[in-house]
C-alpha positions as CSV (number, residue, x, y, z in Angstrom):
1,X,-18.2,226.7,-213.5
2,X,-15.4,227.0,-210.8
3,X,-14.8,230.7,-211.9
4,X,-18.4,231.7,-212.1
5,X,-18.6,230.2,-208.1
6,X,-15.2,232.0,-207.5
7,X,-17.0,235.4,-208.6
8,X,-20.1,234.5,-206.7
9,X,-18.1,234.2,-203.8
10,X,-16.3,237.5,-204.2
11,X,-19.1,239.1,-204.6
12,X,-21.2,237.7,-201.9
13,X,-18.3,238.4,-199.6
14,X,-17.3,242.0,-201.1
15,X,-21.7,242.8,-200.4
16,X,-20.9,241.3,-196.7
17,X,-18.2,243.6,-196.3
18,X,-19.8,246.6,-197.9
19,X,-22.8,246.3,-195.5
20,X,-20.8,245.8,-192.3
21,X,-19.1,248.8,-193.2
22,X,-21.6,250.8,-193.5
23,X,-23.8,249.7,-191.2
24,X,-21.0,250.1,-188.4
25,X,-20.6,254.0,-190.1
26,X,-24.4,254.6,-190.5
27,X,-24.4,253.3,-186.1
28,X,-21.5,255.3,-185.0
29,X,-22.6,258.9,-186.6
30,X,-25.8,258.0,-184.5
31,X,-23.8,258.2,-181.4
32,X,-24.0,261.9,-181.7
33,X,-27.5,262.2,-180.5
34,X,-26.9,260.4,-177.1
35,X,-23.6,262.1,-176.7
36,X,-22.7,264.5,-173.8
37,X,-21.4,266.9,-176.0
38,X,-22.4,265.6,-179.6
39,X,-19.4,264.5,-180.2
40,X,-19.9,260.7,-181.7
41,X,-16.2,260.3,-181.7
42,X,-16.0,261.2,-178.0
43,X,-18.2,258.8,-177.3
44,X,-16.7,256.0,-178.5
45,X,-13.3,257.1,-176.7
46,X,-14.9,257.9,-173.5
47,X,-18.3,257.0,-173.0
48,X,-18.7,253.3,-174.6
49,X,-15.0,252.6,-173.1
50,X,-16.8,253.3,-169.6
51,X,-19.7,251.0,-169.9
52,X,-17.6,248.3,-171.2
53,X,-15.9,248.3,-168.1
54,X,-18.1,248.7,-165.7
55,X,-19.8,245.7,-167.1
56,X,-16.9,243.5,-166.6
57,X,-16.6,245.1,-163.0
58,X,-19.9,243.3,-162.3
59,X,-21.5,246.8,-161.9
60,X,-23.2,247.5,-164.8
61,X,-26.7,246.5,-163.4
62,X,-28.7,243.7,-163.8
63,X,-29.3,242.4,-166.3
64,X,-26.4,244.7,-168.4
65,X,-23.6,242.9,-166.1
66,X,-24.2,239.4,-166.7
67,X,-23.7,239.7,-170.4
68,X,-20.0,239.3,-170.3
69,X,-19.1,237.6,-173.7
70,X,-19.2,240.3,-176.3
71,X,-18.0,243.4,-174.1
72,X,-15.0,241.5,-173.0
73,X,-14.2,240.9,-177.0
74,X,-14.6,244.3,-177.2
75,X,-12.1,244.9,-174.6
76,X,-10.1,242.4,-175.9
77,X,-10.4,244.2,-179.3
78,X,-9.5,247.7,-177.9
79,X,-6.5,246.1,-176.5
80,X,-5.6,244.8,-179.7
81,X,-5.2,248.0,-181.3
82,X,-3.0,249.8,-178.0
83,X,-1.0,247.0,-178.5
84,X,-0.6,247.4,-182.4
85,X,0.5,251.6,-181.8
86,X,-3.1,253.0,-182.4
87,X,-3.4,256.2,-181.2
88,X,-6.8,256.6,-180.7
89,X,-7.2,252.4,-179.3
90,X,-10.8,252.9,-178.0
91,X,-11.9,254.0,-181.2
92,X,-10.5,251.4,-183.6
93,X,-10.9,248.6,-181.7
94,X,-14.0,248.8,-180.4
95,X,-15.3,250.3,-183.8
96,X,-13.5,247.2,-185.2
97,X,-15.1,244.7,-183.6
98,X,-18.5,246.2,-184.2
99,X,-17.5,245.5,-188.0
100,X,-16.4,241.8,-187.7
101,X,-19.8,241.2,-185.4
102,X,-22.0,242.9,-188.5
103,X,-20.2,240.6,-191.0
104,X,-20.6,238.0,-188.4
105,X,-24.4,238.4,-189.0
106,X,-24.8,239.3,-192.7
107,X,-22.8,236.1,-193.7
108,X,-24.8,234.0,-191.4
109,X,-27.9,235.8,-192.1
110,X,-26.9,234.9,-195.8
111,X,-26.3,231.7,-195.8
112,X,-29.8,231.4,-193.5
113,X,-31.2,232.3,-196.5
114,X,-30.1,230.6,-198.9
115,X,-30.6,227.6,-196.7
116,X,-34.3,228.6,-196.8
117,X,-34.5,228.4,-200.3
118,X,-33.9,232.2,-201.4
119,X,-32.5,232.6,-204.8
120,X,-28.9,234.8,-204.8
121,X,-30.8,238.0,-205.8
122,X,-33.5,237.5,-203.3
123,X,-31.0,236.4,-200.2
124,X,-28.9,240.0,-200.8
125,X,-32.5,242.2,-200.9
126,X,-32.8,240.6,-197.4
127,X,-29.0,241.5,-196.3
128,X,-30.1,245.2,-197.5
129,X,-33.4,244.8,-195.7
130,X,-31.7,243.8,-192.7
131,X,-28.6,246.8,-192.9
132,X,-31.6,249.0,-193.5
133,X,-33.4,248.1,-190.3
134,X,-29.4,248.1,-187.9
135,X,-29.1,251.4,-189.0
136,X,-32.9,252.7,-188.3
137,X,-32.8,250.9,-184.3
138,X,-30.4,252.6,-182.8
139,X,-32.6,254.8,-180.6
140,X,-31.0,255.4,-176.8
141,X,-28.2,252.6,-177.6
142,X,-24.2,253.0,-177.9
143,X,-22.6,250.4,-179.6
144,X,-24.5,247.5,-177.9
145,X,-22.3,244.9,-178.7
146,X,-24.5,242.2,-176.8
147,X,-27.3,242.9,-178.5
148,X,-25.6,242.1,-182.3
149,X,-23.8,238.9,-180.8
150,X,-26.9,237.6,-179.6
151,X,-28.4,238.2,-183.4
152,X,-25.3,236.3,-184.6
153,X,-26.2,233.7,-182.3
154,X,-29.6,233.4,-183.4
155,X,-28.5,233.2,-187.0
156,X,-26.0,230.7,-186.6
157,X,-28.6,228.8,-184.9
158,X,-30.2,228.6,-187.9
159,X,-27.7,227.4,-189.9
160,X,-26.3,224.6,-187.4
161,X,-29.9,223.0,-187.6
162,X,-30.8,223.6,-191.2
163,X,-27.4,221.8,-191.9
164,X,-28.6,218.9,-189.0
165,X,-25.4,219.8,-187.1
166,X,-27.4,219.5,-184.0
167,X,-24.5,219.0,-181.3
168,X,-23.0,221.9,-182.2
169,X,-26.4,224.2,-180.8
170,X,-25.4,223.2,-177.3
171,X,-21.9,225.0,-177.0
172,X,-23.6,227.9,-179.3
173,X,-26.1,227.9,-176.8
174,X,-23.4,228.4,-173.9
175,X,-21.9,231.0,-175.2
176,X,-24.7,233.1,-176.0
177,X,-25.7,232.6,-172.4
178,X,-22.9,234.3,-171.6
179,X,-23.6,236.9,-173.6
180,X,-27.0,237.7,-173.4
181,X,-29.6,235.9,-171.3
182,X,-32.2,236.5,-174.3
183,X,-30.5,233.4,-176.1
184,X,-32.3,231.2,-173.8
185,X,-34.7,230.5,-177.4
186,X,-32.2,228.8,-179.2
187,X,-32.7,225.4,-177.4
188,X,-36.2,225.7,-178.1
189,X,-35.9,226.1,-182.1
190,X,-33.8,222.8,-181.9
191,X,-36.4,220.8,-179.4
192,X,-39.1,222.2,-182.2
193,X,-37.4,221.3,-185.1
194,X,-37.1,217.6,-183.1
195,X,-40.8,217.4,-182.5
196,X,-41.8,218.6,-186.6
197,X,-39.8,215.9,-187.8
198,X,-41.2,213.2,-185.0
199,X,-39.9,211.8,-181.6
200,X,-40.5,208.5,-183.3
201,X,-38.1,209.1,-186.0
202,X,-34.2,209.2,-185.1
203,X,-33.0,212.4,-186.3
204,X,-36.4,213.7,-184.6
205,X,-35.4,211.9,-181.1
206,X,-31.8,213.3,-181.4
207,X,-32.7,217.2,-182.4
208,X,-35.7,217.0,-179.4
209,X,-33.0,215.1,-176.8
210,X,-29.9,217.8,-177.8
211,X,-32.3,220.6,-177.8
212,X,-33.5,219.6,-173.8
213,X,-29.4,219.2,-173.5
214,X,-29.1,222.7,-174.6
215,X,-31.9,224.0,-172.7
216,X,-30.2,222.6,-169.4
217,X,-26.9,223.5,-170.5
218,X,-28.2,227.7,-171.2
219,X,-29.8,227.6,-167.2
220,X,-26.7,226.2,-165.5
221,X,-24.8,228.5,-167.8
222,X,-27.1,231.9,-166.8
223,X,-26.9,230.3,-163.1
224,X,-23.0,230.1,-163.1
225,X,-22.6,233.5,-164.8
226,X,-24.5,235.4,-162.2
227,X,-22.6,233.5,-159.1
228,X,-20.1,234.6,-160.5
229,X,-20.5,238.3,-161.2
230,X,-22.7,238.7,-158.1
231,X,-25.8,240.5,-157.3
232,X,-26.1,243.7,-158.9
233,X,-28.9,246.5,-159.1
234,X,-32.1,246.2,-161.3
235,X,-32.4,248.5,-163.8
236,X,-35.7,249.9,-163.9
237,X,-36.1,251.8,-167.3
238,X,-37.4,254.7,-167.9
239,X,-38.4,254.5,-164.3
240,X,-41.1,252.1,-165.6
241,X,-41.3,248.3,-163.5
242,X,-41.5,245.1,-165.5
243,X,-45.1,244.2,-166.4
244,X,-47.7,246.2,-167.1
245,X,-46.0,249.5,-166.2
246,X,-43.5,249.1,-168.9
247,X,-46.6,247.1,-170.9
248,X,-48.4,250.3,-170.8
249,X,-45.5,252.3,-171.2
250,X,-44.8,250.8,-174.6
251,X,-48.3,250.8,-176.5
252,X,-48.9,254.5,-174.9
253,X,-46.3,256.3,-176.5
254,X,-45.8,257.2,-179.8
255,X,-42.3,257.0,-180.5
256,X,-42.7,253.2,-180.0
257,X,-44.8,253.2,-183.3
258,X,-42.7,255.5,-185.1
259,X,-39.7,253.1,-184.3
260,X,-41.2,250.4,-185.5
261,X,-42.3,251.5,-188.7
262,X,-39.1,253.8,-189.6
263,X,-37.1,249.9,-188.3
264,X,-39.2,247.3,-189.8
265,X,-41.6,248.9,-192.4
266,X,-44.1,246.6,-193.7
267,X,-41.7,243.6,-194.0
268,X,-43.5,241.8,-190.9
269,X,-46.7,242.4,-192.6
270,X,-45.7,240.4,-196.0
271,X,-44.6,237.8,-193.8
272,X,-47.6,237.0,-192.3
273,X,-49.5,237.7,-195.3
274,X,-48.2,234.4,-197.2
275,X,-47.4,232.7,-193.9
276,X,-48.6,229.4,-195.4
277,X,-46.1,229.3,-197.9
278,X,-43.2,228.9,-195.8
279,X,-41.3,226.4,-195.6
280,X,-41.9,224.0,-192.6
281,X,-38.5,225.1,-191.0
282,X,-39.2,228.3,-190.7
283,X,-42.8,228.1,-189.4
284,X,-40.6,225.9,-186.7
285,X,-38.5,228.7,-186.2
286,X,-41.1,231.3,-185.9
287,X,-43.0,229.2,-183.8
288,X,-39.8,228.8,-181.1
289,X,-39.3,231.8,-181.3
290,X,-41.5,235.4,-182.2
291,X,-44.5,234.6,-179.6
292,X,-42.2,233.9,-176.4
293,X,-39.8,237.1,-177.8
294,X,-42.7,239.5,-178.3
295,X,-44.2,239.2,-175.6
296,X,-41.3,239.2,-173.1
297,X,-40.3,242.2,-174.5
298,X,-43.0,244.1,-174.4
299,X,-43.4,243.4,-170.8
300,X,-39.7,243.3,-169.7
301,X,-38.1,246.0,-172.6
302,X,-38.7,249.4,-173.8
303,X,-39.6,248.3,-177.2
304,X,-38.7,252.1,-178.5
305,X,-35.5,250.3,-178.4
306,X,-35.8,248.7,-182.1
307,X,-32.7,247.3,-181.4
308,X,-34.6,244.7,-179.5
309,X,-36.4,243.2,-182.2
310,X,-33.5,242.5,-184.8
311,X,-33.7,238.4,-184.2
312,X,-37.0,237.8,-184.8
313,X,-36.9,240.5,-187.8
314,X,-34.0,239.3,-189.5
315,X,-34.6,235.3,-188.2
316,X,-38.3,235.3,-189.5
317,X,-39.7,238.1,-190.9
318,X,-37.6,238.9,-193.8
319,X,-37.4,235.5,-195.3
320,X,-41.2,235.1,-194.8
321,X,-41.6,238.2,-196.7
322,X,-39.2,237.2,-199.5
323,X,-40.3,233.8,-199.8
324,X,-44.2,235.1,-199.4
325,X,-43.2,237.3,-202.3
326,X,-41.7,235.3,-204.2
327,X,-44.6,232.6,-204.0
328,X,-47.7,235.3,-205.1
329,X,-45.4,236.4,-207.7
330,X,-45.0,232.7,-208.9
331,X,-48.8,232.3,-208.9
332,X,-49.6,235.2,-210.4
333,X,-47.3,234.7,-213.3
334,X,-47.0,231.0,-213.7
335,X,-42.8,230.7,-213.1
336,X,-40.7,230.5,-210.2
337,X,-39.6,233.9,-208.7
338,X,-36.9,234.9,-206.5
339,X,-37.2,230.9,-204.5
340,X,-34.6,228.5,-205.5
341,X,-35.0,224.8,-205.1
């Protein structure tokens, strides 16, 4: 038994690894379509280097300056390799950390899985679902390291309250504050999770009291980070203002629907479609989380961007779909398919 857990492992960690890889590889030859000069390489040694620094400057614009945490590990990465004799620092090291932030998020989004009752098999077609979808969203975007640490977040979230390590959401939650203000959801899947299992209960009064904690704990956080970077410049995408200008923007163009579809397929579909047979966790989860998401973004974000929707996607929608799957399939035929106990 210990040797067939031994190969599990190995294998589960060798698919991790394979996926970051390629994932980071897939990203990086996309950097040649928002290069000056095509040159993806160039980019990464000049371009992304530039906007990593501004950003720590505090001049990157708001909101892009106040997410501090992930472009200063990338800084810290590119450091790193000067320091180890690279020759070419910008490129490893910031193409490095890329990697160890998409392993972050296929072994959390992994063990998310299997948490949610997904059978081996089942858990890695969601991995591929999800490399599938990082290397379809990278419309208009360098490396946007905020944007995966904020999906690692979200994942570990997961986890941490799955596991009933509740504590541990409220430093998670300070540290995605400081790197991206869109963690401010987190607290809000713990305070759920604390009212589906009952203020009257104890573990309900402790996951609803932490998860208020958190919540207080993400604003003072967001509060601090911006006295301390300062005022900067909105950014005003596209030209387009926040609200019904960028609203419009969105629904009225058609690359936002060819994103979507080329990013996410049908997955969100199949979700919804057997919606009743998730589990009540994730219900909680997708509760927290996709209404308050969606609709922010599509009033505050250019959701073109793909990028964008990769918590809610990998956090809801391709579990739903798996276990939703896995549940006809079991009905149809009479035996379990693809959902563990």
């Amino acid at each position: 038994m210990r040797s067939v857990r031994d190969r599990t492992t190995a294998l589960v960690c060798g698919l991790v690894l394979l996926l970051a890889v390629g994932t980071v590889y897939s990203q990086y030859r996309g950097l040649a379509r928002i290069s000056d000069d095509g040159n993806a390489r160039h980019f990464v040694q000049l371009a992304q280097p530039a906007r990593v620094d501004r950003i720590l400057r505090g001049d990157g614009g708001d909101p892009w300056q106040f997410r501090v945490a992930s472009e200063w590990l990338a800084k810290e990465s590119e450091r790193t390799a000067k320091a180890l004799g690279f020759s070419d620092p910008a490129t490893v090291g910031l193409l490095g950390f890329r990697v160890l932030q998409n392993v972050a998020v296929f072994a959390l989004a992994w063990l998310l899985y299997r948490r949610l009752g997904l059978a081996r098999g089942v858990a890695a077609v969601g991995l591929a679902l999800l490399a599938y979808a990082m290397t379809r969203a990278g419309y208009n975007a360098g490396l946007t390291f905020d944007t995966y640490g904020d999906l690692a977040v979200y994942l570990a979230a997961g986890v941490l309250i799955l596991d009933r390590r509740y504590a541990w959401i409220v430093p998670l939650t300070i540290v995605g504050a400081v790197n991206r203000e869109t963690c401010g959801l987190v607290p809000l899947m713990l305070a759920a999770t604390g009212l589906r299992l009952g203020r009257r209960t104890a573990e309900g009064r402790r996951a609803l009291m932490l998860g208020l904690a958190a919540l207080a704990a993400f604003a003072v956080t967001v509060a601090v980070v911006r006295v301390v970077v300062g005022p900067g410049h909105l950014i005003v995408p596209y030209g387009k203002h926040h609200g019904f200008e960028l609203f419009e923007f969105n629904v009225g163009r058609a690359i936002t629907w060819q994103n979507l579809f080329e990013t996410l397929t049908i997955v969100p579909l199949l979700a919804l479609w057997r919606v009743r047979r998730w589990p009540p966790a994730l219900k909680t989860f997708a509760l927290a989380v996709v209404p308050i998401w969606l609709a922010v973004h599509l009033f505050a974000a250019v959701l073109a961007e793909t990028r964008l929707l990769l918590v809610p996607y990998a956090l809801v929608a391709i579990p739903g779909a798996l276990i939703g799957l896995g549940s006809a399939q079991e009905r149809v035929s009479g035996h379990p398919a693809g959902v563990s106990a």
